[in-house]
ChimeraX commands (.cxc) that place a marker at each C-alpha (Angstrom):
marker #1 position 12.55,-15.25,-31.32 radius 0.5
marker #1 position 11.25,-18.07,-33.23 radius 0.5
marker #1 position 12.96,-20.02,-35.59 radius 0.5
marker #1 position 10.80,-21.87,-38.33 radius 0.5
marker #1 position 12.28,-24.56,-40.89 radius 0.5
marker #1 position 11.16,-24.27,-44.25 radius 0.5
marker #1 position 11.67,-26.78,-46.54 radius 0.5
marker #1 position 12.22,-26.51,-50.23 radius 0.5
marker #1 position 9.12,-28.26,-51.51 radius 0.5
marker #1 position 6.71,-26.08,-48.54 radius 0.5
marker #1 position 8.91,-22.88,-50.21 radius 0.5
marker #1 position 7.27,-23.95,-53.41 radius 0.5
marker #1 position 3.76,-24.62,-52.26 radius 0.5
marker #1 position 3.62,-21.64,-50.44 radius 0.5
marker #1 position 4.75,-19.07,-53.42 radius 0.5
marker #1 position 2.12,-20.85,-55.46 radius 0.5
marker #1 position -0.81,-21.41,-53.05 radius 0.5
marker #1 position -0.28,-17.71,-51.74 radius 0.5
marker #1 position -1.64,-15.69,-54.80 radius 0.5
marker #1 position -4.46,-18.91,-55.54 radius 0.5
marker #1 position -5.91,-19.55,-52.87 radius 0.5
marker #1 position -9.79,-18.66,-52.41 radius 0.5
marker #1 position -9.49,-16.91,-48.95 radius 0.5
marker #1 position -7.30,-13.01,-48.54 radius 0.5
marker #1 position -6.85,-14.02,-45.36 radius 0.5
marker #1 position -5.23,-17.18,-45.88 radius 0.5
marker #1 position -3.01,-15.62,-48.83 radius 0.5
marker #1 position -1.54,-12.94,-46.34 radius 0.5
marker #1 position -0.72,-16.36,-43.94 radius 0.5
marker #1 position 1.49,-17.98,-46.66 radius 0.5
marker #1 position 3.15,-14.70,-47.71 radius 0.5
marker #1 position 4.25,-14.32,-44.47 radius 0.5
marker #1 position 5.24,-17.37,-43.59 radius 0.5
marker #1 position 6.91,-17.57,-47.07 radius 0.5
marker #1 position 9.28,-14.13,-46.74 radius 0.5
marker #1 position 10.03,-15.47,-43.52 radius 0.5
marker #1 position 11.22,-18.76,-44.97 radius 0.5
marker #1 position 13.02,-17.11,-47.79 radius 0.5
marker #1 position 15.25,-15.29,-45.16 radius 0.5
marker #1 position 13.28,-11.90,-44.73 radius 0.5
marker #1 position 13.88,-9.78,-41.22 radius 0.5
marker #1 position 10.68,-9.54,-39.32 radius 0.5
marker #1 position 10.96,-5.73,-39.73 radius 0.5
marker #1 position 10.84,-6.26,-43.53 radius 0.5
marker #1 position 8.04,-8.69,-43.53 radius 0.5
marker #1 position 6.00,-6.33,-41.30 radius 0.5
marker #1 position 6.23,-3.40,-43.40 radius 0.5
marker #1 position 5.72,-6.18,-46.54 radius 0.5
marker #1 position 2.69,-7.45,-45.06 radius 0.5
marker #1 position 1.21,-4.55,-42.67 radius 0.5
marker #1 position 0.69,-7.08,-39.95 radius 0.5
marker #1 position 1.76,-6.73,-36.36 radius 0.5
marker #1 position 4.48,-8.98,-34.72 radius 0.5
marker #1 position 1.66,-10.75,-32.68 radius 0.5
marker #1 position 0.32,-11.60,-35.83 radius 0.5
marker #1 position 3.03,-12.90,-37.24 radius 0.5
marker #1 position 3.76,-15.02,-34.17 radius 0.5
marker #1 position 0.64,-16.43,-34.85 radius 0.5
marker #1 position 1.29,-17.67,-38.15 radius 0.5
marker #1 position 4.36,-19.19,-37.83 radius 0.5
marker #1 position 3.23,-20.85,-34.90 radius 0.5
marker #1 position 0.16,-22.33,-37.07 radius 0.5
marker #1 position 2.92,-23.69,-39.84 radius 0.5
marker #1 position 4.54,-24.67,-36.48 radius 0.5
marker #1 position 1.87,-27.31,-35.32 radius 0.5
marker #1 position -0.30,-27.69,-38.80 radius 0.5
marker #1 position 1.90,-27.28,-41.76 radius 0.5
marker #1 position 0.36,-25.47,-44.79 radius 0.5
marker #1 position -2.48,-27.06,-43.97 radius 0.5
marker #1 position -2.93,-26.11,-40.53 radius 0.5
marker #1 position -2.34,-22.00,-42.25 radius 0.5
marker #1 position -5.67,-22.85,-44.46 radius 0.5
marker #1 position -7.63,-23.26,-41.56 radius 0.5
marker #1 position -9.66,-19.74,-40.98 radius 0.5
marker #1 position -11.73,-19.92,-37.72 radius 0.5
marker #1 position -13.21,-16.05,-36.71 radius 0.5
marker #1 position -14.63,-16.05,-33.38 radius 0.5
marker #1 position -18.24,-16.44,-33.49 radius 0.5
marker #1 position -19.98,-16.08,-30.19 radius 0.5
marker #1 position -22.88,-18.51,-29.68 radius 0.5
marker #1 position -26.37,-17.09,-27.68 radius 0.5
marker #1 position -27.21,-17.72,-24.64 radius 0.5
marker #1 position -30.65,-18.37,-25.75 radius 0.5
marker #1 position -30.60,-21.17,-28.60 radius 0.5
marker #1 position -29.53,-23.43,-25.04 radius 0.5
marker #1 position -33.41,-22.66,-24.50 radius 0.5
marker #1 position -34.24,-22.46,-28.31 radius 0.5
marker #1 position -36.43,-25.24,-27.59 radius 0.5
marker #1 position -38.53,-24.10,-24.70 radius 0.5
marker #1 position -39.16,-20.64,-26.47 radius 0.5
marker #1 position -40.12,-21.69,-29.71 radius 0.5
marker #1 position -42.74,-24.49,-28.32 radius 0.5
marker #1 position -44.11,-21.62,-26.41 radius 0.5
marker #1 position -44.55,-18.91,-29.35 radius 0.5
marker #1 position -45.79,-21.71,-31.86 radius 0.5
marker #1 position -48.83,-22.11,-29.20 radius 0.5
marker #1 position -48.88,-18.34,-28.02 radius 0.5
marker #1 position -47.31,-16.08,-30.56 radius 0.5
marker #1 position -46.48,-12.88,-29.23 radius 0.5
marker #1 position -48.14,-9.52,-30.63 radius 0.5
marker #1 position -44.99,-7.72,-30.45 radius 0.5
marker #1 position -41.33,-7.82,-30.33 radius 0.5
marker #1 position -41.63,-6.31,-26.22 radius 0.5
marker #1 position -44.03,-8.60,-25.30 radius 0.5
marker #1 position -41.51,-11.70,-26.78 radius 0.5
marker #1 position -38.98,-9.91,-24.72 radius 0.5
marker #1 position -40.76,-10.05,-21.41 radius 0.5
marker #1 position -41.99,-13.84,-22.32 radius 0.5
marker #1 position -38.36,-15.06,-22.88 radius 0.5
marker #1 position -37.20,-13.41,-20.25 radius 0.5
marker #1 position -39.98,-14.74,-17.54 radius 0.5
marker #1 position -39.16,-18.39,-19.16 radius 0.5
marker #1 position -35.58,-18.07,-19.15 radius 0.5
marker #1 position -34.30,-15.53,-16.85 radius 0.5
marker #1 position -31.98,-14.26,-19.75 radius 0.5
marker #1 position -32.43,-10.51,-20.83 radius 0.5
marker #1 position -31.98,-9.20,-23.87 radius 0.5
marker #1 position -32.95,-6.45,-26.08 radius 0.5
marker #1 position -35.24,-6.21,-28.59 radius 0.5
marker #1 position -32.55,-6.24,-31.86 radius 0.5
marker #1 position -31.68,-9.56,-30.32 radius 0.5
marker #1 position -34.96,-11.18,-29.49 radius 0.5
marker #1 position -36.12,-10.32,-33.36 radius 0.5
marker #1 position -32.87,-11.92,-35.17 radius 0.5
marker #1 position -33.53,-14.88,-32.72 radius 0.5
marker #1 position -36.63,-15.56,-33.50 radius 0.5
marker #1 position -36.07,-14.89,-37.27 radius 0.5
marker #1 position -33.41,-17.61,-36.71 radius 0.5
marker #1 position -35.93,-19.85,-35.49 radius 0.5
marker #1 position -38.18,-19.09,-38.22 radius 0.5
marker #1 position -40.45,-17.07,-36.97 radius 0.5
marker #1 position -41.40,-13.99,-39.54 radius 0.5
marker #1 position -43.53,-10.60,-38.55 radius 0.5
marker #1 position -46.88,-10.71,-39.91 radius 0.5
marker #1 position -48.03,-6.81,-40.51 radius 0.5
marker #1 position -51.58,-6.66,-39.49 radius 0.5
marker #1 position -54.10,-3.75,-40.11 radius 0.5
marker #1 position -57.00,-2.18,-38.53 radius 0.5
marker #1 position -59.93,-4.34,-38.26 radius 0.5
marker #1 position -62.46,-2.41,-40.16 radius 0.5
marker #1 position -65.67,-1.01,-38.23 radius 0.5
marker #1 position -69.32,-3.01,-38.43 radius 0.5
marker #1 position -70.72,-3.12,-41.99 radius 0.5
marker #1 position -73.03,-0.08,-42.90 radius 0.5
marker #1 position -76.38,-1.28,-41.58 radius 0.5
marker #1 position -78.93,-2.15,-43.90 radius 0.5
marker #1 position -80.73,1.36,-43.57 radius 0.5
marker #1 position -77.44,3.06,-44.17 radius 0.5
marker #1 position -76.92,1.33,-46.85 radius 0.5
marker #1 position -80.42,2.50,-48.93 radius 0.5
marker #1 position -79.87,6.18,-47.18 radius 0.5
marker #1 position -76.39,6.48,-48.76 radius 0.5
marker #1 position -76.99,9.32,-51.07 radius 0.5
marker #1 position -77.78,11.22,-48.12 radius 0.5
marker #1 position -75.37,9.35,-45.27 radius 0.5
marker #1 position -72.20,10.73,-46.64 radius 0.5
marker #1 position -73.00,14.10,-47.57 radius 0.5
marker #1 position -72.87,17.67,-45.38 radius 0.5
marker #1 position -76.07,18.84,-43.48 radius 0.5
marker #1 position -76.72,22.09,-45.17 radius 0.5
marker #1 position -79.12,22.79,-42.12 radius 0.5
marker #1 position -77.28,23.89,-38.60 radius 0.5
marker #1 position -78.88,22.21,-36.59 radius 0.5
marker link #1:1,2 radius 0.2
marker link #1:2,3 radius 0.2
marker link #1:3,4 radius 0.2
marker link #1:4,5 radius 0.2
marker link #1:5,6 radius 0.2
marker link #1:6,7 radius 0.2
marker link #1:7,8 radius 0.2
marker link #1:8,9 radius 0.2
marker link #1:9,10 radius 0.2
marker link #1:10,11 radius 0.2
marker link #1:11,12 radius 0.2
marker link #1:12,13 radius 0.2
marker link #1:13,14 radius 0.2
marker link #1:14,15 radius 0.2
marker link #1:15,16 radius 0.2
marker link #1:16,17 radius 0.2
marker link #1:17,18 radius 0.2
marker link #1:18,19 radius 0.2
marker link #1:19,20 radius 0.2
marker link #1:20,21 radius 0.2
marker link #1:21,22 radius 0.2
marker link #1:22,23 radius 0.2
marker link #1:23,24 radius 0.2
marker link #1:24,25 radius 0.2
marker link #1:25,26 radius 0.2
marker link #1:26,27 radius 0.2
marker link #1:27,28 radius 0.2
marker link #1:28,29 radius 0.2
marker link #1:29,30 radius 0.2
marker link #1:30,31 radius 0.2
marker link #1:31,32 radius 0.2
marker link #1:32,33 radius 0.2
marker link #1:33,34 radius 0.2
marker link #1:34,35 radius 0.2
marker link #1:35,36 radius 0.2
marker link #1:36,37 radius 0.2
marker link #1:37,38 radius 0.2
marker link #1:38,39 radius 0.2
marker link #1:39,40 radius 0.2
marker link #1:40,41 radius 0.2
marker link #1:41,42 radius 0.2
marker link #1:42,43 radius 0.2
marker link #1:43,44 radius 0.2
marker link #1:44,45 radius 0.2
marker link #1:45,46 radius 0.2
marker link #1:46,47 radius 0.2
marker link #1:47,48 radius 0.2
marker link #1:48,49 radius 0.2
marker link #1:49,50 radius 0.2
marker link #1:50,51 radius 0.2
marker link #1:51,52 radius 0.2
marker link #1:52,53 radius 0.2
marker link #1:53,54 radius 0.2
marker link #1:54,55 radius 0.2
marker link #1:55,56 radius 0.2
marker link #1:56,57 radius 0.2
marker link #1:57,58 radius 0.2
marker link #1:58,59 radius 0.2
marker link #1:59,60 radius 0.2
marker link #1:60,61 radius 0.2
marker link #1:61,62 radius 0.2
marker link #1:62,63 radius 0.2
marker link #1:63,64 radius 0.2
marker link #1:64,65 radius 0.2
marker link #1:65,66 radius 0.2
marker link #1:66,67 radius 0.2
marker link #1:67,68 radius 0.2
marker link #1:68,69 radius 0.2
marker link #1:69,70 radius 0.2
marker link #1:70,71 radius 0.2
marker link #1:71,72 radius 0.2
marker link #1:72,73 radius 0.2
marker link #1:73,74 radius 0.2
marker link #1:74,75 radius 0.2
marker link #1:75,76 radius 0.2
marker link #1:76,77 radius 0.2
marker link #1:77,78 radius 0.2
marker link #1:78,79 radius 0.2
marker link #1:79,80 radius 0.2
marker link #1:80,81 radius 0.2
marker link #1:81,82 radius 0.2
marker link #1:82,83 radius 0.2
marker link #1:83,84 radius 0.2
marker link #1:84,85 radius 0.2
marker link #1:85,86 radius 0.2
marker link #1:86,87 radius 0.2
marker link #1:87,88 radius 0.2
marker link #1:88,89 radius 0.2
marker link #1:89,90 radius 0.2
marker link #1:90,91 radius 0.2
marker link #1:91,92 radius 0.2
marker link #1:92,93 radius 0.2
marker link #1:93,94 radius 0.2
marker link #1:94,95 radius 0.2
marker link #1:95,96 radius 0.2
marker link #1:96,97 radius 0.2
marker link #1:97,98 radius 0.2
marker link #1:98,99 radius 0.2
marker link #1:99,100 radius 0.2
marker link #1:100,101 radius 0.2
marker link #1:101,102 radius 0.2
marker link #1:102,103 radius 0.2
marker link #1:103,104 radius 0.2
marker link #1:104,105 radius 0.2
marker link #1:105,106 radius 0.2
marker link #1:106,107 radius 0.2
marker link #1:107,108 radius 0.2
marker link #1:108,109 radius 0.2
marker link #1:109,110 radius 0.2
marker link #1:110,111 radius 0.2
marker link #1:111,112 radius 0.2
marker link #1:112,113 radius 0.2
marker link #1:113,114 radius 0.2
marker link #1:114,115 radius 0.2
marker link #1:115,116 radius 0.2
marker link #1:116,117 radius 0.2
marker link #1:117,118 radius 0.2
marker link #1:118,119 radius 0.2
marker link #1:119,120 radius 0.2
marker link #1:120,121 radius 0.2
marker link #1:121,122 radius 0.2
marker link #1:122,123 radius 0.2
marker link #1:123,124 radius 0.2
marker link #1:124,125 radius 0.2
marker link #1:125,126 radius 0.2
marker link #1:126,127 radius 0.2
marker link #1:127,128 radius 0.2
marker link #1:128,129 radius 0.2
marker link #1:129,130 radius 0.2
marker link #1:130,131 radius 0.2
marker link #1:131,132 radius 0.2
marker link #1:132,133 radius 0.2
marker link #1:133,134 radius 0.2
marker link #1:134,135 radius 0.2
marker link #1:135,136 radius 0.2
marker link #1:136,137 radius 0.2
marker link #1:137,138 radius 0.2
marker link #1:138,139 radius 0.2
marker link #1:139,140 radius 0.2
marker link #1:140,141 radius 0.2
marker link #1:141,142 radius 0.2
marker link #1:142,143 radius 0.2
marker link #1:143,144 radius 0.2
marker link #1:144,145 radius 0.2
marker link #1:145,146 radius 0.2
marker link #1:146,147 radius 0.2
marker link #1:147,148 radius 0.2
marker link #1:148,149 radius 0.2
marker link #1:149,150 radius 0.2
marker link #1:150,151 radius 0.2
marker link #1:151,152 radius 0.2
marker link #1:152,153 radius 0.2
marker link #1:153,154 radius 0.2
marker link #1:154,155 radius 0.2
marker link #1:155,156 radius 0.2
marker link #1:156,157 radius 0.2
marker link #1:157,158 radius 0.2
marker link #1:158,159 radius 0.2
marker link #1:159,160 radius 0.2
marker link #1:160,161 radius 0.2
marker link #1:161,162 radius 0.2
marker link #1:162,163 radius 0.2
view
């Protein structure tokens, strides 16, 4: 079991900081560190704070090494991709051949980078690099020739003859 030290002046910190601070997640830290300090069983403190033991572990240990301080610190996990290593490469490459579709920019990356991935991915990245979808339409068909043009009374409407 670990034992954590409290002093009075981190008691008082913690009771105030707890209910002010900007971040929930750094609020339910100090509160648990706190009822620990003010003598609470971990039973009681779990129930309290509906966090697991691991959890709890976890905070302590962060008062452990970084002090109130070190329980203000919020770092989620945020995976990186694989492809901003080649972020470079890829965007050189669509700036001088941009890719008609979202497939075809998967098959490109993955012939210059030997990395597959789907086509969800391949659109955030390249939104991340900037890039935006242009919606394009139909070209439209030749003009109306000049003789089409003066016939148009008669170009446009239905043969009555069945020919």
């Amino acid at each position: 079991m670990l034992k954590i030290n409290i002093p009075a002046s981190d008691l008082h910190l913690l009771r105030k900081e707890r209910y002010s601070h900007p971040h929930p997640r750094v609020m339910l830290k100090m509160d648990v560190v706190l009822l620990k300090g003010l003598g609470y069983s971990n039973d009681n403190i779990r129930r309290i704070t509906n966090v697991c033991s691991n959890t709890m572990r976890e905070y302590w240990k962060q008062y452990e090494t970084g002090g109130i301080e070190g329980l203000k610190e919020v770092n989620f996990y945020k995976p990186g991709s694989k492809l901003k290593e080649h972020s470079g490469t890829i965007e050189n490459y669509f700036k001088e051949n941009p890719p008609s579709s979202i497939p075809q920019a998967v098959a490109k990356i993955e012939e210059l980078t030997g990395i597959k991935r789907g086509e969800t991915q391949v659109r955030k990245f390249l939104k991340s690099l900037g890039f935006k979808h242009i919606k394009a339409c139909s070209v439209p068909a030749k003009a109306l020739t000049e003789e089409k043009k003066t016939n148009r009374g008669t170009f446009w409407k239905k043969s009555s003859n069945p020919d």
